[in-house]
TORMI-116436 format. One record per residue: residue in three letters; x, z, y of N, C-alpha, C, CB in turn. Coordinates in steps of 0.02 Angstrom, whole numbers, padded with zeros to 5 digits, always signed. Each point is the difference from the previous one (the first is absolute). Glycine has a CB too. Example, Ala and Ser with C-alpha at 12.3 -4.5 7.8 and 13.67 -1.06 7.14 Angstrom:
TORMI-116436
ala+00660+00390-00284-00045+00000+00059+00045+00000+00060-00095+00062-00059/ser+00077-00098+00112+00042+00003+00059-00039+00037+00055+00059-00108-00032/
//
This chain:
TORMI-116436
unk-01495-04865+02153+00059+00043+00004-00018+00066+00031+00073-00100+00010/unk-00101+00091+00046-00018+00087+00021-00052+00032-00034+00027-00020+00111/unk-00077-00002-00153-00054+00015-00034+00051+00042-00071-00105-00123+00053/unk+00153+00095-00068+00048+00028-00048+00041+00055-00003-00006-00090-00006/unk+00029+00089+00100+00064+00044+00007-00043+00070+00010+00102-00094+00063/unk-00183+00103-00038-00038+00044+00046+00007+00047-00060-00090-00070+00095/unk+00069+00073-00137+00006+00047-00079+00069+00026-00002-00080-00076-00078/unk+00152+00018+00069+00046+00039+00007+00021+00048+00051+00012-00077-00057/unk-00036+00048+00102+00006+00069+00061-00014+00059-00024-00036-00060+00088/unk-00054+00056-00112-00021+00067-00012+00027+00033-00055-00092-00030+00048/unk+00115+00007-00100+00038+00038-00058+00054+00041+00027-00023-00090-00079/unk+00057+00051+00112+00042+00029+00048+00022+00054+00032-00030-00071-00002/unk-00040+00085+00033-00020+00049+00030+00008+00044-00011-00046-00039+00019/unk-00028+00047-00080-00015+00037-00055+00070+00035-00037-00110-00084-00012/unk+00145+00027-00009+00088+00039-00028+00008+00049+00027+00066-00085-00012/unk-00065+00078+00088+00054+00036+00044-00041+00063+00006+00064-00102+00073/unk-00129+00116-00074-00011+00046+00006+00010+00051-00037-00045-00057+00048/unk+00009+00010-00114+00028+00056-00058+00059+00010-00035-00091-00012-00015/unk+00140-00024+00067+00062+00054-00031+00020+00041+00080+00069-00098-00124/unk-00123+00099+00154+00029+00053+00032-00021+00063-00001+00025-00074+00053/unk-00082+00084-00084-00057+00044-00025+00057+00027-00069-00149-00080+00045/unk+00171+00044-00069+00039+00007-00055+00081+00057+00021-00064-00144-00043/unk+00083+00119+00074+00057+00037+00032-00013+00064+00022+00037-00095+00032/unk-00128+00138+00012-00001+00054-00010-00004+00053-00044-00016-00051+00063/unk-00012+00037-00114-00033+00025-00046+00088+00024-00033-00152-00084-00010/unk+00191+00042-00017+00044+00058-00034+00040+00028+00014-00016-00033-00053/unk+00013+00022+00134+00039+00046+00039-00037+00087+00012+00045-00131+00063/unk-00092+00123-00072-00044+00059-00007+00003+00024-00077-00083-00043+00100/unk+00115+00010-00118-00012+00025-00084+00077+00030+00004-00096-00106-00080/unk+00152+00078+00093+00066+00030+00006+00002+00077+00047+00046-00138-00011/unk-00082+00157+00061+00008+00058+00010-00048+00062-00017+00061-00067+00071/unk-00114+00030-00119-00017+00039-00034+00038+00029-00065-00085-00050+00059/unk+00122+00005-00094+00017+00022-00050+00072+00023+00038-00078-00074-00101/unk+00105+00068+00145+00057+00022+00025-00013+00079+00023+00035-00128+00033/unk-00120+00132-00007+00022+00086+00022-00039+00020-00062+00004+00024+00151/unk-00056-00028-00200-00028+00008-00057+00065+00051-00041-00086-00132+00009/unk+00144+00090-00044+00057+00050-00034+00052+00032+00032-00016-00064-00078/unk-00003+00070+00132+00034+00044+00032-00015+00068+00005+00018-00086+00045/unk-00088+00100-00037-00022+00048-00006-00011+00051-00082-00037-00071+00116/unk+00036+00022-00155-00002-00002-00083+00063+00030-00013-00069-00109-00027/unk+00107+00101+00063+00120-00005-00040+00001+00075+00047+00098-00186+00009/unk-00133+00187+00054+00030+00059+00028-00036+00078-00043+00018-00084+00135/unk-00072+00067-00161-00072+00048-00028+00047+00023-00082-00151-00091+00065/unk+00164+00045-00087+00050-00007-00052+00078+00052-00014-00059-00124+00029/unk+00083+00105+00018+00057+00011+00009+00005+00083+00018+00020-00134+00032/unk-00069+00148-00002-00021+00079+00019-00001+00017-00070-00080+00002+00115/unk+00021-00022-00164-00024+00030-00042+00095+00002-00060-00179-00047+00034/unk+00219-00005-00026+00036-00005-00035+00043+00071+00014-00018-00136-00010/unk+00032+00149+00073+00054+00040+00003-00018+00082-00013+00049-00096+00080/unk-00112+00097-00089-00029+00062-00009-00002-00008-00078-00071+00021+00120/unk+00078-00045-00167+00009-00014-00073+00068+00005-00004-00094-00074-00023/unk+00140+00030+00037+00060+00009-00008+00048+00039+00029-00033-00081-00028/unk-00013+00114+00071+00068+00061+00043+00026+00055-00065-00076+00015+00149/unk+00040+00012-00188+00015+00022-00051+00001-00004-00069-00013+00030+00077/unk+00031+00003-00101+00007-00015-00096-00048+00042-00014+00127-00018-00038/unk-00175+00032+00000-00061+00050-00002+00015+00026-00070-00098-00063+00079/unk+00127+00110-00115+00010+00021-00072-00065+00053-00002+00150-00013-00017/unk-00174-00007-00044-00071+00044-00037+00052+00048-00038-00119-00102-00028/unk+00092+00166-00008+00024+00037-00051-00031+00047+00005+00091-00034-00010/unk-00071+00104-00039-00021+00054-00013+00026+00056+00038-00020-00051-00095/unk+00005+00112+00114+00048+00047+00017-00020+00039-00073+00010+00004+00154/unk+00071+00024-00135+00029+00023-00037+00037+00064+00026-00007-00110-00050/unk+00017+00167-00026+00041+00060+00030+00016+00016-00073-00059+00049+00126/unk+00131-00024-00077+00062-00005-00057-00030+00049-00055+00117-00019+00086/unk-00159+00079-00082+00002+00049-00059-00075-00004-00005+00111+00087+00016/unk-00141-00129-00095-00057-00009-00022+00010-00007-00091-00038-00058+00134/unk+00017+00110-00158-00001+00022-00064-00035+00019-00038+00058+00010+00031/unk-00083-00037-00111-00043+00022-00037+00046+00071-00030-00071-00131-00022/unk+00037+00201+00024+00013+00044-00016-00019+00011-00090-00007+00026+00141/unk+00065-00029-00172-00035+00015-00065+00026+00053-00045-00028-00111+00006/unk-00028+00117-00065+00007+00047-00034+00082+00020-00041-00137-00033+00000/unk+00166+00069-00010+00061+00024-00001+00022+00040-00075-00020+00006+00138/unk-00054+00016-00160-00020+00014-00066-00038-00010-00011+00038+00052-00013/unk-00080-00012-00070-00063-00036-00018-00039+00080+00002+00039-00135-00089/unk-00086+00112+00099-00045+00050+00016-00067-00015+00020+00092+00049+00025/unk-00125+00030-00013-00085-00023+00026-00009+00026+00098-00069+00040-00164/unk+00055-00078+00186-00005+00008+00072-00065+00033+00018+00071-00101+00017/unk-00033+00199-00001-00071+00034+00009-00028+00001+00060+00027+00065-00077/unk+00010-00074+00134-00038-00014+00069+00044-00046+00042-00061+00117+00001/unk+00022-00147+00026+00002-00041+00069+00011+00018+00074-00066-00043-00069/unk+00118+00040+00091+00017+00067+00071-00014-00062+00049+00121+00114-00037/unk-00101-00171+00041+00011-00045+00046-00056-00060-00005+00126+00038-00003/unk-00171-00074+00024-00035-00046+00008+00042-00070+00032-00096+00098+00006/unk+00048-00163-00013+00031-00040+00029-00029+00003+00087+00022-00069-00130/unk+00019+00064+00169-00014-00010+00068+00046+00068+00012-00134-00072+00016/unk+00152+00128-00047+00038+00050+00030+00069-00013+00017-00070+00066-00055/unk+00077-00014+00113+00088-00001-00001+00040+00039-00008-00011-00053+00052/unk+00051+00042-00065+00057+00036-00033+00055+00022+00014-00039-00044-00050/unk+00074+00107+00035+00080-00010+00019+00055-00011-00057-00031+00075+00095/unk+00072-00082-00108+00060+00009-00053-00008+00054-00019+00078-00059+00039/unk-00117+00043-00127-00003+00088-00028-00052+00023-00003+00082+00031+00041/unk-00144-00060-00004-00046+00012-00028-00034+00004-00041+00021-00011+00051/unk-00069+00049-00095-00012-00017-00064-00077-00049+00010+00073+00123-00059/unk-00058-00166+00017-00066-00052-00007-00067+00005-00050+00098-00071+00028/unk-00039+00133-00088-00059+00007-00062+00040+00038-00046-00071-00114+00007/unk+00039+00144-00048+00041+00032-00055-00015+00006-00060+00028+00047+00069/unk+00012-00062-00098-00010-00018-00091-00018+00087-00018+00118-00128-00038/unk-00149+00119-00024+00007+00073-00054+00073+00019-00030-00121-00031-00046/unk+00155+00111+00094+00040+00011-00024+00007+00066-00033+00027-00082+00067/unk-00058+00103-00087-00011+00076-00032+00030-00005-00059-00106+00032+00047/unk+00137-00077-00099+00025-00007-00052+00093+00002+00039-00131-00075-00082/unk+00133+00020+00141+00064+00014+00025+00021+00053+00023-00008-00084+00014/unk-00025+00133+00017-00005+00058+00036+00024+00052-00039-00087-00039+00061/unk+00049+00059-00138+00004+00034-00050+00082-00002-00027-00137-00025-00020/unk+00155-00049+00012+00081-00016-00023+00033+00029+00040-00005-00099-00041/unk-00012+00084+00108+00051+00017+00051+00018+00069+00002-00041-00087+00063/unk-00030+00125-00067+00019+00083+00000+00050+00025-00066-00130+00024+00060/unk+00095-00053-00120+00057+00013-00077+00075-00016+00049-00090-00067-00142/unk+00094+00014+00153+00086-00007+00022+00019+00033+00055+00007-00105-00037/unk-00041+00130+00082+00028+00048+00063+00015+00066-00061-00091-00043+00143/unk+00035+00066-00167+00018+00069-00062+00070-00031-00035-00148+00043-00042/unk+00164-00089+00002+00051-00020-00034+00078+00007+00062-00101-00090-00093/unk+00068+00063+00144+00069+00000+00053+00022+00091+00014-00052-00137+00082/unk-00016+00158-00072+00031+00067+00018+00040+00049-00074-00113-00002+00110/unk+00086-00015-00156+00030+00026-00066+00050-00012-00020-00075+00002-00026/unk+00095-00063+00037+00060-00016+00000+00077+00027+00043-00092-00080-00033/unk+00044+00079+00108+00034+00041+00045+00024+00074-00021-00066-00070+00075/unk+00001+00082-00089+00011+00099-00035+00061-00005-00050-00148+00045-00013/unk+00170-00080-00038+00022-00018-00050+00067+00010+00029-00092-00071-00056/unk+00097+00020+00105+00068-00021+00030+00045+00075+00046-00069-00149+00017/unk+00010+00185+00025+00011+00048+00016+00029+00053-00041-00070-00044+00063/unk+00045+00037-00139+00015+00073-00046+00075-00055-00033-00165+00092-00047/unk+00177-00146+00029+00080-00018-00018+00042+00008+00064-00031-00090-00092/unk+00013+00071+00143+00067+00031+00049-00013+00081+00020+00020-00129+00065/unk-00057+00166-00072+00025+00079-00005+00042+00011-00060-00106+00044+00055/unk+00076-00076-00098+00033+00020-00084+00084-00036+00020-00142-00024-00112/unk+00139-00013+00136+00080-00048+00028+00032+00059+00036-00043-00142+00035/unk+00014+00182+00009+00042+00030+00030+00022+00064-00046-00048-00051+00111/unk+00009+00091-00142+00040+00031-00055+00027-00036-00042-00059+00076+00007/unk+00064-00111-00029+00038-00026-00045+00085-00023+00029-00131-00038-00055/unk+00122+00027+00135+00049+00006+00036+00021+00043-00015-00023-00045+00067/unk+00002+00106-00032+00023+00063+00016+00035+00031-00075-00103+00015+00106/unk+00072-00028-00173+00042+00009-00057+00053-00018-00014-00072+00005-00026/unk+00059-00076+00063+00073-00016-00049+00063+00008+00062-00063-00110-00105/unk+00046+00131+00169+00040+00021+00059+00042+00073-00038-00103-00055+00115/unk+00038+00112-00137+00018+00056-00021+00053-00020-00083-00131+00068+00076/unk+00125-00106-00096+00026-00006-00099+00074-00025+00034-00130-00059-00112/unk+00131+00012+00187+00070-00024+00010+00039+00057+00033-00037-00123+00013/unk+00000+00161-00006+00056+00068+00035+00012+00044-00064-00055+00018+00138/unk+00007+00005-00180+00018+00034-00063+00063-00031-00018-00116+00025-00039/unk+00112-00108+00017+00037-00025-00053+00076+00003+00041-00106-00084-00070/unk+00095+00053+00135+00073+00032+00042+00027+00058-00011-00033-00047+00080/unk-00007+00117-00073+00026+00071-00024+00008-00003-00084-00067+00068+00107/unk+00052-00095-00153+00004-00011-00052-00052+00038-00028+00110-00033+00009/unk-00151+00037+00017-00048+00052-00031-00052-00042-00055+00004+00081+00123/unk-00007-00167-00118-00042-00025-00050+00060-00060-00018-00145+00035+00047/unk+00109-00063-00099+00018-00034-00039+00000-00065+00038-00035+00073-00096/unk+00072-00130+00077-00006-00075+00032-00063-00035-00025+00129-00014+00005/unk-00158+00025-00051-00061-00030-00013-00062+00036+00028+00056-00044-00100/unk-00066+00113+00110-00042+00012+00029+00003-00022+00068-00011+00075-00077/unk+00071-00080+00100+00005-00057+00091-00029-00068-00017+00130+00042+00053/unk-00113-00058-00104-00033-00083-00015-00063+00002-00007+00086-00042-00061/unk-00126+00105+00029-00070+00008-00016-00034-00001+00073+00019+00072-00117/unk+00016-00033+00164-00047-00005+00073+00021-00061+00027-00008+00123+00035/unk+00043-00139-00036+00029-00076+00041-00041-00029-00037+00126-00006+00033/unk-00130-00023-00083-00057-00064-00015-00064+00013-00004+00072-00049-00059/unk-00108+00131+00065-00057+00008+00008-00041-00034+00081+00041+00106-00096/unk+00041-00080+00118-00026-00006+00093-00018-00079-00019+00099+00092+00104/unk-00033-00120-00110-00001-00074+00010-00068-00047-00047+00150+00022+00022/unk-00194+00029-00045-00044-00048-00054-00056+00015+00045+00045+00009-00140/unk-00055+00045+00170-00039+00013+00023-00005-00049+00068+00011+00113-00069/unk+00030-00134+00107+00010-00034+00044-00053-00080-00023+00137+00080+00031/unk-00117-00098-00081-00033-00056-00015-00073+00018-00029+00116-00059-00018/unk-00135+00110-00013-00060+00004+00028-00039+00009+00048+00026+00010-00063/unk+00015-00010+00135-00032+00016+00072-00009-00076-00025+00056+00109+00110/unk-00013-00154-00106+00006-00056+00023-00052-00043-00038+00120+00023+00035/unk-00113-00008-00098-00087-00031-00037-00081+00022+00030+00073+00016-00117/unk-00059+00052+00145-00051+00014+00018-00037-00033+00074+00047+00094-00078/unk+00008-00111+00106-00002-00038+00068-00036-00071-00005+00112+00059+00031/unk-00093-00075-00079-00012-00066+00001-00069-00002-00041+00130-00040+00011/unk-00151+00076-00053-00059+00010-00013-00060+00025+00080+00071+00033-00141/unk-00010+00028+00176-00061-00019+00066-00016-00054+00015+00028+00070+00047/unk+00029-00115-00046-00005-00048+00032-00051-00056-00019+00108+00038+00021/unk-00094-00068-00071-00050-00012-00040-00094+00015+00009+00121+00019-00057/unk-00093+00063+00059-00081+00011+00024-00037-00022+00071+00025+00097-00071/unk+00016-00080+00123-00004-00023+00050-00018-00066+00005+00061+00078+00018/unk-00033-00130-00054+00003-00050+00012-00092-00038-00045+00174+00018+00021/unk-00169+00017-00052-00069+00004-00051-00076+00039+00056+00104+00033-00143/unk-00056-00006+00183-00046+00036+00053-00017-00049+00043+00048+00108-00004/unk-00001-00153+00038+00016-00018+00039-00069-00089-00016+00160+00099+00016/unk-00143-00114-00078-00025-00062-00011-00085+00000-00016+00128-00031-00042/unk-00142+00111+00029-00081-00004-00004-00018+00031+00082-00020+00029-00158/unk+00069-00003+00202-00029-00025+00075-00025-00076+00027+00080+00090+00020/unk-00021-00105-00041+00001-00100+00003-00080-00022-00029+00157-00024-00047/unk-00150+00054+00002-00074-00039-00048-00069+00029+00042+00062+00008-00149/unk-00043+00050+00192-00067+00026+00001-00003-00027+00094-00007+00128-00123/unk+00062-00130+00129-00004-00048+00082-00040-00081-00014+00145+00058+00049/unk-00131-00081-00076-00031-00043-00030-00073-00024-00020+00097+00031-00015/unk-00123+00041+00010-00059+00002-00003-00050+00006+00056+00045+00033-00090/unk+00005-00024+00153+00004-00019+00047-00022-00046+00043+00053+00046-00048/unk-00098-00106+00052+00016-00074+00019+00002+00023+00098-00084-00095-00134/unk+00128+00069+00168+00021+00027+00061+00029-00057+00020+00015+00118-00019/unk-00026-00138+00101-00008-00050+00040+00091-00001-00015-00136+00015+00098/unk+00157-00071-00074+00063-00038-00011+00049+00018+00065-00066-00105-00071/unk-00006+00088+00136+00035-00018+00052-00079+00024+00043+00118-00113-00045/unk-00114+00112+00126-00045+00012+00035-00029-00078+00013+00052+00123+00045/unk-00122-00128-00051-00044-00055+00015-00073+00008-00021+00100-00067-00011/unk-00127+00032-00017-00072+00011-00020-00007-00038-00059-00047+00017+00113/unk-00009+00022-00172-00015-00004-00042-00033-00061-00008+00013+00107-00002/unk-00005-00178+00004-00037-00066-00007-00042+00003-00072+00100-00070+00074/unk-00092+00083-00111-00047-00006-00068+00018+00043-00066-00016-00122+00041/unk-00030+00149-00060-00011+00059-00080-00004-00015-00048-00047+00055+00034/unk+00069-00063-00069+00004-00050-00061-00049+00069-00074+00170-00094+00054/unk-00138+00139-00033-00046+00056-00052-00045+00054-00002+00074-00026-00024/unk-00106+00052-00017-00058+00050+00022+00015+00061-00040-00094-00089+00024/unk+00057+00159-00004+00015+00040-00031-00020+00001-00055+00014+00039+00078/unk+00011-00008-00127+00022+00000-00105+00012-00063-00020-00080+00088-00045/unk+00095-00146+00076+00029-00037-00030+00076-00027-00026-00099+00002+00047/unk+00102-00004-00112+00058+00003-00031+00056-00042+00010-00067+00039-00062/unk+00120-00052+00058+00061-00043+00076+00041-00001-00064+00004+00059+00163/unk+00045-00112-00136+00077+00014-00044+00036+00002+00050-00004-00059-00105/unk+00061+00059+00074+00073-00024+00065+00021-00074+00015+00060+00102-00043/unk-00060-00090+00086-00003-00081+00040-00085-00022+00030+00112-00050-00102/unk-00161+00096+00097-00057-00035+00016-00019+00001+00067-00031+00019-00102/unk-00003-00055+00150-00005-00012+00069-00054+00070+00004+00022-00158+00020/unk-00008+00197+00041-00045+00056+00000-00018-00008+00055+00039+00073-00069/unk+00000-00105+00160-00005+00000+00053+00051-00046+00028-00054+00104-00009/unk+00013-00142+00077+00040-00061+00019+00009+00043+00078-00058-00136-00083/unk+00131+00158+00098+00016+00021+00060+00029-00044+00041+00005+00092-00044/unk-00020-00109+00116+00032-00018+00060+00013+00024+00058-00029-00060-00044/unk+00089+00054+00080+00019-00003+00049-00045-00009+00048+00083-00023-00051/unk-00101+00050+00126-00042-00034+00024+00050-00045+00082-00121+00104-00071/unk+00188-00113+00057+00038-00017+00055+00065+00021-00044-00084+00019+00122/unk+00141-00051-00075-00011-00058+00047-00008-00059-00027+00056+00050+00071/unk-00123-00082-00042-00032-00063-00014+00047-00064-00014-00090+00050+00071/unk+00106-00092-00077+00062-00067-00031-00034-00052-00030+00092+00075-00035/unk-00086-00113+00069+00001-00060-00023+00066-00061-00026-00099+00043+00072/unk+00082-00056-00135+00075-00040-00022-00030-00084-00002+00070+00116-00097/unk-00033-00146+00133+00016-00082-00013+00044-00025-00011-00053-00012+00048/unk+00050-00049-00018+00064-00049-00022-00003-00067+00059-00010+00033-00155/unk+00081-00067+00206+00008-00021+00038+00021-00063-00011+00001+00096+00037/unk-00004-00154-00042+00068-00067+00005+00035+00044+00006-00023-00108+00054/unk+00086+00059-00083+00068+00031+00004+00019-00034+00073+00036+00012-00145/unk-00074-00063+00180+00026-00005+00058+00009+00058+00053-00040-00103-00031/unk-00013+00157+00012-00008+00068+00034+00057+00042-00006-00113-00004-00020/unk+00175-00011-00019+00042+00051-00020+00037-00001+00065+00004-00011-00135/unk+00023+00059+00175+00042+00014+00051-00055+00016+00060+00109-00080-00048/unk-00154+00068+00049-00034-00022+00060-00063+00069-00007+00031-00165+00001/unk-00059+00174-00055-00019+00074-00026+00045+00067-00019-00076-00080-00041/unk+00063+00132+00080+00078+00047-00020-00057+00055-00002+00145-00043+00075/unk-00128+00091-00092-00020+00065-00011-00011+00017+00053+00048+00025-00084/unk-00104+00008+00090-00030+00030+00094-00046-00058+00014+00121+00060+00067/unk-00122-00129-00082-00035-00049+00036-00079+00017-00008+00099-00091-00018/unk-00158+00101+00058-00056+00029+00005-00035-00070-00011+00023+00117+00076/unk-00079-00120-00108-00047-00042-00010-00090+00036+00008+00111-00065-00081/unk-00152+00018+00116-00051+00018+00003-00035-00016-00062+00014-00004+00113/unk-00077+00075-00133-00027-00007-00065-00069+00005+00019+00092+00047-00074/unk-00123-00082+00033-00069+00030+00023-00025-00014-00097-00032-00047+00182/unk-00038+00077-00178-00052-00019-00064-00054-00012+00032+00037+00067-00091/unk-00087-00111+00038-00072-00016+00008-00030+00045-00048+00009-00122+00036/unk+00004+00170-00055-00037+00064-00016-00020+00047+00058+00063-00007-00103/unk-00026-00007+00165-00001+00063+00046+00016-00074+00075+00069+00159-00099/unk-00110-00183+00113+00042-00056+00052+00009+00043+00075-00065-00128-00059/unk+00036+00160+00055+00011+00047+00075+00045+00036+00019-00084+00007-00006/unk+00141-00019-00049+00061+00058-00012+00067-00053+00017-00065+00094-00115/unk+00113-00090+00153+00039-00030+00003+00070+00041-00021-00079-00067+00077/unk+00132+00042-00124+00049+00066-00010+00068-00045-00001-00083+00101-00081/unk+00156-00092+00077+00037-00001+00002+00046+00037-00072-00050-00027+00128/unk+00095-00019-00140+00025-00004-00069+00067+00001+00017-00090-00062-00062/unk+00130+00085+00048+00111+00009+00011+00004-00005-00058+00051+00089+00089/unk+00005-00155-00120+00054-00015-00032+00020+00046-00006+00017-00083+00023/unk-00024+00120-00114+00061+00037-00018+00049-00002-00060-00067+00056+00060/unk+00039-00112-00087+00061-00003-00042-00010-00101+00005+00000+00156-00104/unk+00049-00161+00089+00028-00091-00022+00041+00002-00044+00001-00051+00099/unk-00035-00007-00145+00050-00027-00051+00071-00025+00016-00100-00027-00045/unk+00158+00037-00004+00066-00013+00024-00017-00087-00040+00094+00153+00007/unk-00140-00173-00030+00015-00044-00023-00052-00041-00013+00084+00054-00028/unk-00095-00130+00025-00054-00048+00002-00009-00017-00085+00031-00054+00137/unk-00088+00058-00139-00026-00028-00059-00004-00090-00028-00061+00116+00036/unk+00135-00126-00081-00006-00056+00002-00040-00040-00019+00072+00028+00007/unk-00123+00013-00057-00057-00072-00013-00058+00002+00035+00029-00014-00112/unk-00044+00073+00172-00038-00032+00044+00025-00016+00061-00075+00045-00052/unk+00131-00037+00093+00041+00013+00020-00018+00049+00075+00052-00109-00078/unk-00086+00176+00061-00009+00032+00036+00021+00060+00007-00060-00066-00004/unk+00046+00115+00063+00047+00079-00016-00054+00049+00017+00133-00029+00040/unk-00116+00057-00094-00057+00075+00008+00011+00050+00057-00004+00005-00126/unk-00070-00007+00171-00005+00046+00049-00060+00059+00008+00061-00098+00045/unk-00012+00164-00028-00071+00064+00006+00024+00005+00045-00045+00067-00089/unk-00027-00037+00125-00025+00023+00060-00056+00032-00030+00041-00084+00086/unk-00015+00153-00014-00046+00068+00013-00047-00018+00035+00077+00077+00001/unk-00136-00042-00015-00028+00025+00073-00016+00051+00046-00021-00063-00041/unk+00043+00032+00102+00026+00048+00063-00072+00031+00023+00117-00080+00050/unk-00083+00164-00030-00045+00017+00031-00071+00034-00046+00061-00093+00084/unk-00105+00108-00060-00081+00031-00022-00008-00065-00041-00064+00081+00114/unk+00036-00065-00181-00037-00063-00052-00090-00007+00022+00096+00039-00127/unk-00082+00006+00173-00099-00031+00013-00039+00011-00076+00031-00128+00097/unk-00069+00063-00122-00036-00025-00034+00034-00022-00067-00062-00022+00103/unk+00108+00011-00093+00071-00027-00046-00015+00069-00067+00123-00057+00130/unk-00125+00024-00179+00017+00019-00075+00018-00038-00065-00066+00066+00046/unk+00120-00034-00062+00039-00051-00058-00045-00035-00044+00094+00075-00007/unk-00078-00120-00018-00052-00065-00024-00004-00058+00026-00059+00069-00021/unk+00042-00039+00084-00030-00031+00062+00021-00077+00023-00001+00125+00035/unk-00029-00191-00028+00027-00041-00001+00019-00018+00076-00049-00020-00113/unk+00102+00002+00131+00025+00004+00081+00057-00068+00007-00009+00159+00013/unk-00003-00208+00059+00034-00028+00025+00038+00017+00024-00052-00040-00003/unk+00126-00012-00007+00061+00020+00028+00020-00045+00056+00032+00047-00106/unk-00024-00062+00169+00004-00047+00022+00078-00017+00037-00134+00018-00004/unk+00170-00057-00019+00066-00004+00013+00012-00044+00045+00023+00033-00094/unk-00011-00046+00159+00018-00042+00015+00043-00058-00009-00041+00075+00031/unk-00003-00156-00017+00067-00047-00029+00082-00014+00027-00108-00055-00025/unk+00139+00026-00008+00058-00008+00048+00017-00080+00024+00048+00112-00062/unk-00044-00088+00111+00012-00059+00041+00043-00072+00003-00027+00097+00038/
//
C-alpha cells in the first residue's frame, strides 16, 4: 500500500506546480496586450483627425476672361505686333492683316461722302432762291401784276425742289453709312486684345492666309484667380458668401493663400445632389497662375 500511494504523492506535486507556473505566464500576457493597443488606437486616432478635420477639393484656377481671339474677316496676316508671353491692355493691337485694298475703298467713299455733301449744299442755296421767287410772284400776284399760274409755277418749283434736298440727304446718308462700314472692315484688320491680360498662345505667322472665324490668339486674364467646385448639399446654409477657406498647391508648396466665397448656387443639383461653389483668391497670388492645380480645404461639419 505505501509502495503505491509514494508515486501518487509525487504526481501530485508535480500538478500543483505546474499549474502554478501556469497561472503566471498569462497574466503577463494580458498586460501586454492590454498596454500594446493602447498605444496603437491613441497613434491612430491622431493621424485620423488630421485627415478628417477637413474636406480637401483638387481643381483648376480659373479666371473669368480667357479667350481665343479670332479672325473677323478673311485675309492675309502681314505682321505680328504681340508674341505669346506679352501683355496687354484692352485695344491693343496683336497683328495686322493686309489692308491697302480696304484703305483705297475707304478713301473712294470719304470722296463720295464729301460730293455728295457739295451736292446737298448747292440744292439748299438753289431752295433758298427758289424761296425767295416764289415769296416775290406771291406779292406780284396779290398786286395783280402776274398771272395765277405763274404763282403756281414758283410754288411747285420751290416745293420740288424741297424734295430734292431731301433725296439728296439720304444719298449722304447712304454714303456715310458706306463710309462708315469700310471703317468697320478696316478696324478689323485690326486683331486687338479683348481685355487686359497676357497673350497665352499664337496660333499664326506672318503672310499667312486666315478666314473669319479662325483662331489667331489665345488671351487671358491674369486675376482674379477662382476656383469653382461643388459641396454636399449637407453644406447648404452652413457655407455663405464671405466664408474663407485655406488653399494651397503642390506646384508651389511653400505658398500658403486664402480663397473668399463669392458666388453660391441658389440651387442643388439633383442628380448629384450637390451646389456649385466659387471662390477668389485673397490677397498677392505669389506663384499662383491660372491652370494651376490647387487644394481647397473646407472644413468638416460637425
Amino acid at each position: 500500500m505505501i509502495i503505491r500511494t509514494g508515486p501518487v504523492l509525487l504526481v501530485l506535486v508535480v500538478l500543483t506546480i505546474s499549474s502554478g507556473c501556469g497561472d503566471s505566464k498569462p497574466e503577463a500576457a494580458t498586460a501586454a496586450a492590454s498596454s500594446g493597443p493602447t498605444s496603437t488606437s491613441s497613434s491612430g486616432a491622431a493621424t485620423a483627425v488630421a485627415i478628417d478635420d477637413s474636406l480637401s477639393i483638387t481643381g483648376p484656377l480659373i479666371v473669368e476672361h480667357q479667350v481665343d481671339v479670332l479672325a473677323q474677316r478673311d485675309g492675309i496676316v502681314a505682321s505680328i505686333v504681340a508674341d505669346s508671353g506679352t501683355r496687354v491692355s484692352a485695344g491693343t493691337v496683336l497683328a495686322r492683316m493686309d489692308d491697302r485694298q480696304l484703305n483705297a475703298n475707304l478713301e473712294a467713299a470719304r470722296a463720295k461722302t464729301r460730293s455728295v455733301a457739295a451736292d446737298l449744299k448747292n440744292w439748299e442755296a438753289e431752295a433758298e432762291v427758289l424761296k425767295a421767287d416764289y415769296v416775290r410772284a406771291e406779292r406780284l400776284f396779290n398786286e395783280k401784276l402776274i398771272a395765277l399760274e405763274q404763282l403756281q409755277h414758283a410754288k411747285y418749283k420751290a416745293e420740288s425742289d424741297q424734295w430734292d434736298i431731301v433725296r439728296v440727304r439720304e444719298q449722304l446718308n447712304t454714303a456715310k453709312q458706306e463710309e462708315n462700314s469700310l471703317e468697320l472692315e478696316v478696324e478689323k484688320a485690326r486683331i486687338m486684345a479683348p481685355f487686359r491680360g497676357l497673350v497665352a498662345r499664337r496660333y499664326v505667322r506672318e503672310g499667312q492666309s486666315v478666314a473669319k472665324g479662325d483662331r489667331l490668339f489665345w488671351v487671358t486674364a491674369e486675376g482674379p484667380l477662382r476656383v469653382r467646385f461643388t459641396l454636399p448639399e449637407k453644406y447648404l446654409g452652413h457655407v455663405k458668401k464671405g466664408a474663407e477657406f485655406a488653399l494651397t498647391s503642390p506646384d508651389v508648396p511653400g505658398e500658403k493663400h486664402v480663397a473668399r466665397v463669392v458666388e453660391l448656387s441658389p440651387v442643388i443639383d439633383p442628380s448629384s445632389g450637390t451646389m456649385e461653389v466659387l471662390a477668389e483668391v485673397k490677397g498677392a497670388r505669389g506663384e499662383l497662375r491660372p491652370g494651376m492645380t490647387v487644394a481647397l480645404h473646407v472644413p468638416n461639419l460637425q
